[in-house]
N, C-alpha and C positions, 0 to 999 in steps of 0.2 A: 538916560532918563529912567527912573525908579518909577513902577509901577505904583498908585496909589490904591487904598481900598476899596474906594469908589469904583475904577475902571476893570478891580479883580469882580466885582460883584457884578456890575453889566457888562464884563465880556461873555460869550459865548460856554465857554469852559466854568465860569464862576457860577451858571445857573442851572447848570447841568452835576454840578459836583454831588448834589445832596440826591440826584434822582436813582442812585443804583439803591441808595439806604431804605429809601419809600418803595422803590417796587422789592423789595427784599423783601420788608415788613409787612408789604400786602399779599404776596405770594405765602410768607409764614403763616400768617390769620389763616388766611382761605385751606391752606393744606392742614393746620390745628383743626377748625372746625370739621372739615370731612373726617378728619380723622378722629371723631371726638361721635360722629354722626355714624359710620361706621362701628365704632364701640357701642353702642348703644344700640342699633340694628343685632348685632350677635348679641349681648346682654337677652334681648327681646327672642331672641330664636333659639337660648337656648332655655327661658323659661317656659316656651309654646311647645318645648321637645316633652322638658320637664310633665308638664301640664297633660301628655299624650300621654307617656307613660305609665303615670298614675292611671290616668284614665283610661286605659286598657288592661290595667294590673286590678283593677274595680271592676269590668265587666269579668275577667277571671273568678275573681271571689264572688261576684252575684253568680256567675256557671256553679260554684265550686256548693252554693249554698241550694242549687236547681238539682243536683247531684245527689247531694247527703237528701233531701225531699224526695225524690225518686227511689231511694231505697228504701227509708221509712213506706214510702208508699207500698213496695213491692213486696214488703212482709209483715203488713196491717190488711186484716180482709174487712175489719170497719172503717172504712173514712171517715165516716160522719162522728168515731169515736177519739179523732184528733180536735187538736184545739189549735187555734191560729192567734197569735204568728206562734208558726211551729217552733222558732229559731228566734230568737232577738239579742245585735249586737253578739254575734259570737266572734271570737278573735280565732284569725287566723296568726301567728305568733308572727310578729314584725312585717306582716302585709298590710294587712286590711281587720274590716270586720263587714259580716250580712247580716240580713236580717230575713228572715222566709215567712210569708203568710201563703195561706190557701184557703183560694177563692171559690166557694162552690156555681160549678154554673147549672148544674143539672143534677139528678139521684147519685148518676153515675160516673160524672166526668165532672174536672174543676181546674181552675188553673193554678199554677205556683207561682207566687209571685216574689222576687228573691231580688232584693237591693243590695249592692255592692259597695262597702265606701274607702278608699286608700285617702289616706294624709283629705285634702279639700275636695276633690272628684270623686264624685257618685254616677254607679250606673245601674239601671232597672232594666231583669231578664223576668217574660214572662214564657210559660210553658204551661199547652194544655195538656192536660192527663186526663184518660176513660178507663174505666173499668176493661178489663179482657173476655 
């Protein structure tokens, strides 16, 4: 007796033949997507590293611009004979650029106010300064 194609298809064995290919193909998807989900979690964490670094290489350059204001300061015996922003847009060579104003708060005493800015991140140092 020759097996016909009818009885290859409802036996047991004939409808179970196709099931390794589907759960193969489901198990593919699902480990493609994680893996796709994954790549895209690092993509993200390494422009939030990015994003840090800058923005801590800008609060450096607003220090860097709080600095150069504090020298000016300390070999000017007229404040009042400065002009603000003391500094604008000065480049430090392939970092950043600041910019420095000074804010009077009193005869005697005022604050520096020095913004920082690398590539898209900016950071603002302020520093109060008196008289001695």
């Amino acid at each position: 007796m020759v097996p016909t194609q009818e009885a290859a298809i409802l036996s047991p064995v004939g409808r179970r033949a196709g099931f390794a290919l589907g759960a193969v193909l489901v198990v593919l998807i699902v480990v493609t997507v994680l893996g796709f989900g994954y790549l895209a979690l690092a993509f993200h964490e390494s422009n939030l590293a990015a994003k840090e670094v800058q923005s801590s290489s800008a609060f450096y350059v607003a220090e860097a611009g709080v600095q150069r204001a504090l020298y000016v300061l300390s070999v000017t015996e007229d404040w009042s004979s400065l002009s603000s922003p003391l500094y604008s847009g000065v480049s430090l060579e392939g970092i950043g650029t600041y910019t420095v104003e000074l804010r009077e708060r009193s005869e005697n005493s005022l604050t520096i106010w020095a913004k920082g800015t690398v590539l898209d991140q900016s950071r603002v140092v302020e520093q109060e300064v008196s008289k001695p």
